[in-house]
N, C-alpha and C positions, 0 to 999 in steps of 0.2 A: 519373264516376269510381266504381267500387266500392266499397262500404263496406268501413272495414278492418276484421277480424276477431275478434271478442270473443274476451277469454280465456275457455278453458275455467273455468278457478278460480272467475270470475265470474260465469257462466252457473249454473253449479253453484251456488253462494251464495246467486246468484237466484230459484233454483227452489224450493232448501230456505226461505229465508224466505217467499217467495211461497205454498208451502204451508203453511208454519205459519201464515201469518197467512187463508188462505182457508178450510182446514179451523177455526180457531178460532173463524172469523164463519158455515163454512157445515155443520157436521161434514164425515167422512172420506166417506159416500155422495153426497151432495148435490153434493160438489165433484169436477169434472171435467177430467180434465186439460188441455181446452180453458180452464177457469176460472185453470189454475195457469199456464200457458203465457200467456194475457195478463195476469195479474196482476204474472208478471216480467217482462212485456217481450220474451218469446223465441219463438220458431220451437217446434212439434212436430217438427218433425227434431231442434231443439237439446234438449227433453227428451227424448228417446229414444235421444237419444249417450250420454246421462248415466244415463239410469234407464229400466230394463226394461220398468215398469209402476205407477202411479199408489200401488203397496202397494209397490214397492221404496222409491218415492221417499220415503212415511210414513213405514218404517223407519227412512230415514237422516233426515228431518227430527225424528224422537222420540229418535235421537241425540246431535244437534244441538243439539236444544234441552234435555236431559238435562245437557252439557256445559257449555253456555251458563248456565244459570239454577244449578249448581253453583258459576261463579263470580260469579254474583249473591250466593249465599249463603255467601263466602267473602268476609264483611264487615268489614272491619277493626274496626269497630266493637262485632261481635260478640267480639274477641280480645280489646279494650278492657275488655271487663266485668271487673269483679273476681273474680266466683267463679264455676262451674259452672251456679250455678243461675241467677244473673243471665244468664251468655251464655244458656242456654237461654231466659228469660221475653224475651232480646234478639231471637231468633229470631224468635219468636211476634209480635214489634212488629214486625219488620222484614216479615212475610209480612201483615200488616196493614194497613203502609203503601203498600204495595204494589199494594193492592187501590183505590189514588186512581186511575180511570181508564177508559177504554173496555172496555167488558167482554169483547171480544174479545183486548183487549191484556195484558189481566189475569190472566185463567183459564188454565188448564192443557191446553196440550194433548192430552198422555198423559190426561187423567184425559177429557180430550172425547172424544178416537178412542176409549177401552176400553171405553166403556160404550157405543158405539155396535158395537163387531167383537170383543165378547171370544169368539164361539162361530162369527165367520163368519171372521176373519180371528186364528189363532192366532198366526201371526209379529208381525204388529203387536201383540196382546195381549201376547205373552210381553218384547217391547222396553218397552212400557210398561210394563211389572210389574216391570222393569228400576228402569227409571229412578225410576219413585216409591220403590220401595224403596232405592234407593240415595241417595234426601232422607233417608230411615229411618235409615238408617246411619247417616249424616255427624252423628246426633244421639244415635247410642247410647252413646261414652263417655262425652259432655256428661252425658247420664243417667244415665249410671252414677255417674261423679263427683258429680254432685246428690244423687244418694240415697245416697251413702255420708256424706254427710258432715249432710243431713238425713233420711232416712228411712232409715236402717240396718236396722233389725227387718223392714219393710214386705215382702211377701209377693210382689209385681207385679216385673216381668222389665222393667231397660234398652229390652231389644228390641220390647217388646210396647206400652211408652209410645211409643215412639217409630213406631210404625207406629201406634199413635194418634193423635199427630198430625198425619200425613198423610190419614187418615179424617176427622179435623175438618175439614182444610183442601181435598179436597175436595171433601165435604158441602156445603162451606160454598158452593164455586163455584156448585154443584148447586143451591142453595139461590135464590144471587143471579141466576141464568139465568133461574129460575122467576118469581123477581119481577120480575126486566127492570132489577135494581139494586143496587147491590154493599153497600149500608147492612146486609141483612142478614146478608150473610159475613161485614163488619167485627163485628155484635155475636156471631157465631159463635166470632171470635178473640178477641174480648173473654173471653168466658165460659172458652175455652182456658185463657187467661193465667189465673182464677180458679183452674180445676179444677187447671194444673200448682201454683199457689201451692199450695193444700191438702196438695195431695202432699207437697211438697216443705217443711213447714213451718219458719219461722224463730222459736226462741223469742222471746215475747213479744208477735210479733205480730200486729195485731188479725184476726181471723176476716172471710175477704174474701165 
């Protein structure tokens, strides 16, 4: 009897996660669409219904995963904090905790393909530069309300902290690749959480 027909919906799903998680353990060169095509299960005919070419499919998996990990950090528990700057130092724990885990399951994609195709492959560069900066975002009135209500005088730009700590965080990937283990991103975040307290001072409290 013939097999019955996979949804497209699911094919598509397939390929996108199968990319993200192959590009994550193998970067965007290395992995080949032979690599992403058994990793979900599918036929080269069924990715090439769905995607042009191994850089269309990145595109739409740096989308995907842009979307996805936005509602990762649409934490209830981040809304939970009582002030601006709590939800912010909430942030920074939640990107912390996070980092409990396989280092391919951890790290960021965007941040893997761009340092690998910022000068060969611009569409995927500029989708990336997308999406990290729009973690930036989703953190600039958080900083704005933080420093209006602790550093009001203070010189430094909402926007410019905030694309700081997407630099910290990741550096900090960058960091734990290098060592083969995620211990030193987590003291990366560690030190974050310091540097935003200083900023962000609460009277009385001790010098972190």
């Amino acid at each position: 009897m013939p097999r019955p027909a996979r949804n497209p919906v699911d094919t598509r799903r397939r390929l996108l996660e199968a990319a993200t998680r192959t590009i994550r353990e193998k970067g965007f060169v290395a992995t080949s669409v032979d690599d992403i095509c058994a990793a979900a299960g599918v036929s080269k005919g069924a990715f090439f219904h769905h995607f042009a070419d191994k850089e269309a499919l990145a595109i739409a998996a740096a989308e995907a995963f842009t979307a996805r990990t936005a509602e990762i950090f649409d934490d209830p528990s981040l809304d939970a904090a009582p002030t601006p700057r709590d939800r912010l130092l909430a942030y920074v724990a939640l990107r912390r905790a996070l980092l409990d885990g396989e280092m391919a399951e951890v790290t960021c994609l965007l941040g893997t393909m761009v340092q690998e195709v910022w000068e060969t492959h611009p569409a995927i560069r500029d989708v990336c530069a997308i999406g990290i900066g729009a973690h930036a975002g989703g953190l600039v009135d958080t900083i704005a309300a933080a420093k209006a209500a602790h550093a009001p005088g203070s010189d430094w730009e909402p926007e410019s902290l905030a694309l700081h700590t997407q630099a910290v965080i990741q550096g900090a990937f960058v960091l734990a690749k290098a060592a083969g283990a995620t211990a030193v991103a987590v003291d990366s975040l560690s030190h974050l959480e310091r540097y935003l307290k200083c900023l962000l001072p609460v009277a009385g409290s001790p010098r972190v």
